[in-house]
N, C-alpha and C positions, 0 to 999 in steps of 0.2 A: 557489407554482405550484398548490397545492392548491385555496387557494381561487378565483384566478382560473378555475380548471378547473372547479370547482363552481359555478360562478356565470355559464358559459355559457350562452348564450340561443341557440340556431342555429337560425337561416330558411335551409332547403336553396338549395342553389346558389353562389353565385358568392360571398356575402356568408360562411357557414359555411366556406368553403374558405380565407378569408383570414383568419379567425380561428386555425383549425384550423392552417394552416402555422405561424403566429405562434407558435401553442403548442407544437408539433410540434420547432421550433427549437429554442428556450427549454429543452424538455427534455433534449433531445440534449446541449445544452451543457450543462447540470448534469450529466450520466452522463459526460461528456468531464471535468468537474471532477472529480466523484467516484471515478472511473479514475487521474486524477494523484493524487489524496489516496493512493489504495490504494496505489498505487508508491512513493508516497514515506514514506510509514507504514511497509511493507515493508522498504524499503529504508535504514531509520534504527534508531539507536540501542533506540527503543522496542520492538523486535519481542525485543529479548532479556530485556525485563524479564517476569517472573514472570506471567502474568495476560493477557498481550496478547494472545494465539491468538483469547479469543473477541470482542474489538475488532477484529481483522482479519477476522472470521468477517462482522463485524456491519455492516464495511464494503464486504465484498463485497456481502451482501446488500441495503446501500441501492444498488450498482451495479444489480443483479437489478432489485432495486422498479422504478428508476429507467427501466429500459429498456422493460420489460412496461408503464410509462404513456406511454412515448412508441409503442409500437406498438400500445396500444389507442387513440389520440388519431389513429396512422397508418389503425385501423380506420375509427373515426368520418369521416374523409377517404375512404376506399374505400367506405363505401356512403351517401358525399355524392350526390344527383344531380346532376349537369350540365346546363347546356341545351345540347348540342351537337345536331346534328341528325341527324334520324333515318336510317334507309336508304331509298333510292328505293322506291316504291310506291304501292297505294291511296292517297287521304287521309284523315288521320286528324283526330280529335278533338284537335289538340294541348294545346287547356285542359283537358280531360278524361286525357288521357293525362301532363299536365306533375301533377294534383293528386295521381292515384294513383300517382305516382312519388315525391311527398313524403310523402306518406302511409306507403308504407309505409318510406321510409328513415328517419323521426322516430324511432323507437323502437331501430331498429339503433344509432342513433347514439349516441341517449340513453343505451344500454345501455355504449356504449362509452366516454362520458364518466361514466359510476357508475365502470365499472373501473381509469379512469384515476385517476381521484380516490384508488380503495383503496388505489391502488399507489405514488399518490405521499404520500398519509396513512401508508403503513407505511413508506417511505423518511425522512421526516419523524423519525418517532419512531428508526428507526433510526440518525439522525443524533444523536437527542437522549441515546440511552443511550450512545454510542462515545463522543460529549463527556466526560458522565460518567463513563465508565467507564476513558477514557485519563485523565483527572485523578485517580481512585482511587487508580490503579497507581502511578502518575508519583506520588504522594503517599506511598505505601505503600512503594514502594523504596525513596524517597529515605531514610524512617524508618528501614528496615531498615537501611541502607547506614551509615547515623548509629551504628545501635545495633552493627552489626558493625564491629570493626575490623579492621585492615589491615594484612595479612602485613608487617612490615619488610623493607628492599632489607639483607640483611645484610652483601655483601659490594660490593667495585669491582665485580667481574665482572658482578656480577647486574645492578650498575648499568650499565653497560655497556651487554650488550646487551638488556635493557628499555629503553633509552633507542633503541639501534637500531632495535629493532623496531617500537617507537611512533611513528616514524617513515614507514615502511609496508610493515611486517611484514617477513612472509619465507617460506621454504620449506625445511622439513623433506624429505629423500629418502633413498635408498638407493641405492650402487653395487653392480647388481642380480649381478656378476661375483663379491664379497669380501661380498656382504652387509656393509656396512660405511653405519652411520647418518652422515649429513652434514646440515648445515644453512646456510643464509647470509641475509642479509638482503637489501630492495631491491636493491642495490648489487653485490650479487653476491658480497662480504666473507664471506667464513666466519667463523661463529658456534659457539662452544662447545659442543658437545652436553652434556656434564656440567652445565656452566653453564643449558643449558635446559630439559633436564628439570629442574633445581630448578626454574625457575620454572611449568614447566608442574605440577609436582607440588605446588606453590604457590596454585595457581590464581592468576597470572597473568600467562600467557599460554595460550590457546588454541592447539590444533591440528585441523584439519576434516580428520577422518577419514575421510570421505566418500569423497577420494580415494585412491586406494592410493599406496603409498610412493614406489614406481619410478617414479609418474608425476610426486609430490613434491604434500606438501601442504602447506597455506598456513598460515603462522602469523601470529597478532593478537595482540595484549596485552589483555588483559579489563580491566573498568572496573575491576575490582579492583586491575591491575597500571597500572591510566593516576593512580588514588587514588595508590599509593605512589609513584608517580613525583612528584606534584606535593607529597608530604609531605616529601618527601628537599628540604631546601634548596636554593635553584640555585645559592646562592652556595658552598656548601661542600660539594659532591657527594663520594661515597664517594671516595679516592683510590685511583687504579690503580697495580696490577705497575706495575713498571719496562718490562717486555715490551707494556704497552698504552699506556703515557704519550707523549703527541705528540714 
């Protein structure tokens, strides 16, 4: 889009305006792409690995670039001139009064196709270094992730409910009457508190503290507790109590 936008050629009027929307479009729907990437970047796995803040940083900012050259391409549109016709009155020179209307719009326009161009040349690169720099991360964790190991499930219990949880999660709260800590998973099944703070003191499982207790906060199993899950055999999982066996 950079270059197409750089390599406009506009004869004001009717011909310039049909370029201009052309492009105008075309931009839009890149900033509507780049809007779902951010959401979905956001809203994935990545945003928890170590390094990612300034790739999400860098994605907003190609959203930014992106839009700043669709409303300068919008400009170059707003001081298009028109032939529409003028208001009742004396008569005028219309050849005369149609040149000095292109005249002076050329250069607004021009101006505003430089800006478009800078803004979508800085989106561009900001595309180029979030490629790079989400394969970094994504490279560098995995490293890490290899070189670190991974807390064992040492008891049934713990297998248990990490197995629950990784299912889709749960909720840690308080009975705000006894002060008394409770937890359960999806399902609504009460979950061992004992049992999950090991794991949360583990690292994992997660709790988002964010929310306070009484209102009950959510719990996840961390990629470190999703590894020991998939380490544990499936054929030969921890055996349970008597009190938890089907």
């Amino acid at each position: 889009m950079h270059s197409e936008v750089r390599s406009l050629t506009l004869s004001p009027g009717t011909d310039a305006r049909q370029q201009l929307t052309s492009k105008i479009l075309a931009t839009n729907e890149l900033v509507q792409q780049a809007m779902e990437r951010l959401a979905a970047l956001d809203g994935s796995q990545y945003a928890a690995v170590p390094g990612s803040r300034p790739s999400l940083d860098a994605l907003a900012s190609v959203v930014f670039a992106a839009s700043i050259a669709a409303s300068d391409l919008a400009g170059a549109l707003q001081a298009n001139p028109l032939e529409g016709a003028a208001f009742p009155g004396p008569p005028a020179d219309e050849a005369a009064v149609r040149t000095a209307r292109h005249t002076e719009a050329l250069p607004a326009m021009a101006e505003h196709l430089v800006d478009a161009a800078h803004q979508l040349d800085l989106a561009h690169t900001g595309c180029y270094y979030l490629a790079s720099g989400i394969t970094r991360d994504l490279k560098q964790h995995a490293e890490q992730q290899q070189a670190t190991p991974v807390p064992e499930i040492t008891t049934a219990s713990q297998y248990a409910v990490l197995a629950r949880l990784s299912a889709g999660g749960g909720i840690r709260y308080v009975i705000s009457r006894h002060g008394v800590l409770k937890a359960i998973d999806k399902d609504r099944a009460t979950v061992n508190v004992a049992t999950l703070n090991a794991l949360i003191k583990r690292g994992l499982v997660e709790v988002d503290t964010t929310t306070p207790l009484h209102q009950g906060q959510r719990l996840d199993v961390t990629a470190d507790g999703r590894r020991a899950l998939a380490q544990q055999p499936s054929t030969s999982p921890p055996r349970l109590p008597p009190e938890q066996r089907p």
